[in-house]
C-alpha positions in Angstrom: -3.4 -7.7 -18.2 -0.6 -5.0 -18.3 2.5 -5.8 -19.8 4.9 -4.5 -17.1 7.7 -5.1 -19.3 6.7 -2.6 -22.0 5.3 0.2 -19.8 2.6 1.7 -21.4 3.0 5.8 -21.6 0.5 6.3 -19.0 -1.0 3.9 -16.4 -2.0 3.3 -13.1 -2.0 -0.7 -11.7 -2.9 -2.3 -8.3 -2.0 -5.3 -7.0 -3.7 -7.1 -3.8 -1.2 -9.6 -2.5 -1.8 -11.4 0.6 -1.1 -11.2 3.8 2.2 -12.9 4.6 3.0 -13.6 0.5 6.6 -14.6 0.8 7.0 -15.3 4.4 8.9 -18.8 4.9 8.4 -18.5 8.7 4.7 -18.0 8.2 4.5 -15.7 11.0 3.3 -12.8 9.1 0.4 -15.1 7.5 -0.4 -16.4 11.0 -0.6 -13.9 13.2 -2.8 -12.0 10.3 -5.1 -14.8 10.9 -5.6 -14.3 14.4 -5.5 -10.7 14.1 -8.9 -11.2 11.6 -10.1 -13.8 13.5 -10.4 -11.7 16.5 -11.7 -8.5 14.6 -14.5 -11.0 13.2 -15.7 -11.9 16.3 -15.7 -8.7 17.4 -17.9 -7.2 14.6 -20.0 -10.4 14.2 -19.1 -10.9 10.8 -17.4 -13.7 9.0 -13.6 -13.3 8.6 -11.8 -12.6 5.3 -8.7 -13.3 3.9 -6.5 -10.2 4.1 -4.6 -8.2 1.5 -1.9 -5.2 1.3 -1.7 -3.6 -1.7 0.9 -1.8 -3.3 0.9 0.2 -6.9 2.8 0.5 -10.3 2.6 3.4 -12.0 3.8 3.6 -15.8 4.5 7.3 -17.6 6.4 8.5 -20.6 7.6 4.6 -20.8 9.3 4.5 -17.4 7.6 2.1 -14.6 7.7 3.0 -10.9 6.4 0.7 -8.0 5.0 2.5 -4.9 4.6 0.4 -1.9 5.5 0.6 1.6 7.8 -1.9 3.2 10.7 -2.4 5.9 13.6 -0.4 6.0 15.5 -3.4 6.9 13.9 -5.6 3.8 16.6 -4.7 1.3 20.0 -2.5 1.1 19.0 -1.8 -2.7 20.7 1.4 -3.0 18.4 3.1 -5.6 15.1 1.7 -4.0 13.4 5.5 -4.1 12.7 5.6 -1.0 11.1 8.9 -0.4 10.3 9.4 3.1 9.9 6.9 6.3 8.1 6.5 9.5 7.8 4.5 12.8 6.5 1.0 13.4 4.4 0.0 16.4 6.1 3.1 19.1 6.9 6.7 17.5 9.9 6.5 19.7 10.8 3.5 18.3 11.7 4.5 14.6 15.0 5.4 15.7 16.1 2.1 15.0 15.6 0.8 11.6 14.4 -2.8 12.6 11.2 -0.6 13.8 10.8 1.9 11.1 9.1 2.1 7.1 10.5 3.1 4.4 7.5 4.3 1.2 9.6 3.8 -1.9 8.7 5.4 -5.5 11.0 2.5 -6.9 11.6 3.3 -10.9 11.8 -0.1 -12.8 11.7 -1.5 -9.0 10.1 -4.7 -8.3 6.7 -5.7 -6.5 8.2 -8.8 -3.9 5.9 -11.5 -4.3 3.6 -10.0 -7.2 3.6 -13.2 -8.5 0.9 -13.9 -5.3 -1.0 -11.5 -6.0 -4.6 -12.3 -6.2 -6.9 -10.3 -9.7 -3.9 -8.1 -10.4 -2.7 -6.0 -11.2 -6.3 -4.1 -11.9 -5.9 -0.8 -14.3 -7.2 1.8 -12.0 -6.4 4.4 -14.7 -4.8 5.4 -18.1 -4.7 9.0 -17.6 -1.1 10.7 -17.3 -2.2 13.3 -15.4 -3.0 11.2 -12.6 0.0 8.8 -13.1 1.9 12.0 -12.4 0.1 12.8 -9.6 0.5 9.4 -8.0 3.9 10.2 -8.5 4.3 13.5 -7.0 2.1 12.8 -4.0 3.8 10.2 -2.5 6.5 12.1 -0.8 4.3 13.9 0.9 2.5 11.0 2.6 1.8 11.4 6.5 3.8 9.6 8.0 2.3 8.1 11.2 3.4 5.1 13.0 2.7 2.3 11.6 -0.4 0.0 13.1 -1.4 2.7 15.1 -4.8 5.1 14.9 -2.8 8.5 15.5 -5.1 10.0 12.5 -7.8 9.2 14.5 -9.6 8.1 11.6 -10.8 4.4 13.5 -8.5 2.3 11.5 -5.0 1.8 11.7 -1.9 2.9 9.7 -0.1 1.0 7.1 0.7 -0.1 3.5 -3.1 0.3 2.4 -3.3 3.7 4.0 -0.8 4.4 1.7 -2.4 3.1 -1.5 -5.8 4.3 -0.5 -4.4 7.9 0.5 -2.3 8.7 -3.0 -5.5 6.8 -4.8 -7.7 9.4 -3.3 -5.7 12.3 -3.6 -5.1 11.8 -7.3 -8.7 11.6 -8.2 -9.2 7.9 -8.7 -13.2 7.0 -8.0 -12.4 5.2 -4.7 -16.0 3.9 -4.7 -15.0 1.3 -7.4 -11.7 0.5 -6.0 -10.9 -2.5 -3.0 -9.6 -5.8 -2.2 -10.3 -9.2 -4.0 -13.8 -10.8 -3.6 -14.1 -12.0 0.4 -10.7 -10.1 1.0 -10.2 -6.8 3.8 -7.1 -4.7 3.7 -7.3 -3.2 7.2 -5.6 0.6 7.0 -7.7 1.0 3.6 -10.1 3.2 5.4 -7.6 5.3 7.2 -6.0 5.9 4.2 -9.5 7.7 2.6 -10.4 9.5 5.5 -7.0 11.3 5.8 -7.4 12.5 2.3 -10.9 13.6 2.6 -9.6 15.5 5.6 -6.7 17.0 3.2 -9.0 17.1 -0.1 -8.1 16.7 -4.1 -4.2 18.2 -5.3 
């Protein structure tokens, strides 16, 4: 396992935490459960236990975490955020209660990494990637968030972000997911709006 504390000079972790890791109110974890309940039903499959992922990214011994998260989860000054979006209504962003924030958070934190189920999982030791990762994510489309405006037949949200700067780097997505008997809806949105962009 990687010793976040001693970056190494070049690496690329994710970590699958679940839905609602955190949440006292247990509203999150709830109404992710009825949410995969329902989608089960509908595809006449069993349901899974559901994930969001978020990254760290080590280089030249200085760690980063890349996740997307609530504008109104912290007042961190120096939190990296590097660009934001709408949640649930475009036209509802203007207020920060209903927009995202994707931070590129050096020596940041992961909240609740400690849940996190087989991580963090080295997706790659490469610096050029690393760097990539890096430089990509300001650039990230930002759509509102649990909506299809990508058209790409899943919705938006943290794990389109992961999947989308994973893709565009040049990771093999074909070996990357969720834990065993886990889903991160948006994952697949994520890889079809880089296809559609291609490799940096």
């Amino acid at each position: 396992m990687p010793d976040h504390t001693h970056p190494a000079s070049a690496g690329v972790d994710l970590f699958g935490l679940p839905l609602g890791a955190g949440d006292s109110t247990h509203c999150v974890r709830v109404n992710g459960r009825v949410f995969e309940a329902a989608a089960a039903r509908r595809q006449h499959r069993e349901r899974c236990d559901l994930f969001h992922a978020a990254l760290a990214v080590s280089l030249d011994g200085q760690l980063f975490t890349i996740e997307m998260a609530p504008a109104w989860g912290t007042d961190a000054p120096d939190r990296g955020v590097v660009c934001e979006g709408p949640v649930g209504l475009h036209r509802l962003g203007r207020s920060r209660f209903f927009r995202y924030e994707v931070r590129r958070w050096r020596d940041g934190v992961i909240p609740d990494a400690a849940e996190a189920v087989d991580s963090p999982q080295r997706l790659s030791a490469d610096p050029a990637m690393a760097q990539q990762v890096l430089d990509l994510a300001p650039s990230f489309p930002t759509a509102t968030w649990g909506r299809d405006e990508q058209r790409a037949g899943d919705m938006w949200n943290s794990n389109s972000l992961v999947a989308w700067l994973l893709a565009r780097s040049g990771h093999d997505m074909d070996t990357i997911g969720p834990p065993e008997h886990g889903r991160a809806p948006g994952w697949l949105a994520g890889l079809v709006v880089a296809a559609r962009s291609g490799r940096t």
